[in-house]
N, C-alpha and C positions, 0 to 999 in steps of 0.2 A: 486653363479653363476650370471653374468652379464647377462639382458637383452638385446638383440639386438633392432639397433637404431628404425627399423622398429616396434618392439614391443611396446618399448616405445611411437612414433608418433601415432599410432593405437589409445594408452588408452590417451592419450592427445586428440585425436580426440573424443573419446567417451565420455570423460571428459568435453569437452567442449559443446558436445551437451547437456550432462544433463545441464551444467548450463544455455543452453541458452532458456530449458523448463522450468529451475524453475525460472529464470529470465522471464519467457513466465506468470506463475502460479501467482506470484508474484504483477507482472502489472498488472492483469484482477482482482487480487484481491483488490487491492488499487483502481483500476478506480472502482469498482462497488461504493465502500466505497465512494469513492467522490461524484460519482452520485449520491446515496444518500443523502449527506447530502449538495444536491445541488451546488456543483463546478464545472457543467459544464455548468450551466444558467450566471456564472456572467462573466462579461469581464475583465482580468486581464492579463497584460504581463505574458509570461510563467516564466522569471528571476524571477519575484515577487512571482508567485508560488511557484517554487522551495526555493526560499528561506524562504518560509513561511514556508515547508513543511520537510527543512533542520533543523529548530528552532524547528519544531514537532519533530522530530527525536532526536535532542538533549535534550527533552525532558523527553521522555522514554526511552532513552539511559544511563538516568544514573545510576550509580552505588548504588544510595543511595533512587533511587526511587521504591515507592512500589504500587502494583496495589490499586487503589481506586475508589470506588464504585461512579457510575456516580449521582450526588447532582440532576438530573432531570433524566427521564425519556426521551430515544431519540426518535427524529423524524423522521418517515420513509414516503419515498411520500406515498401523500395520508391520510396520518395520520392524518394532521391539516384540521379542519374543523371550517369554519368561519358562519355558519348557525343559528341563531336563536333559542331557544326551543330543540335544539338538547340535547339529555340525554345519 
């Protein structure tokens, strides 16, 4: 049995809200990421970003890549401490 066109519009419409919360989820979770690791202190055209950020993703987008364990330890603000005697 065929769907009516209204039924179909309806779950398009629902459809479209989820993505536009996980696309919502998605961004909040990439900007925390960045603020971390300090990309919102430096001044860069936005093209230059993206496209910095487009090479990240072709990255770990590939097929033949495997998770690998970070060669340092990261840095979270607040983390680095430039103080003297400090232990």
């Amino acid at each position: 049995m065929k769907k009516p066109s209204s039924k179909i519009r309806e779950e398009i419409a629902r459809l479209q809200d989820q993505l536009r919360q996980a696309e919502t989820r998605e961004a909040e979770r990439i900007g925390r990421i960045a603020l971390k690791a300090g990309l919102g202190e430096i001044e860069i055209e936005e093209t230059e970003l993206q496209k910095a950020f487009q090479e990240l993703a072709v990255r770990f987008h590939r097929s033949d890549a495997k998770p690998r364990k970070p060669e340092t330890a990261p840095v979270t603000a607040g983390a680095v401490s430039g103080g003297a005697g400090e232990a």
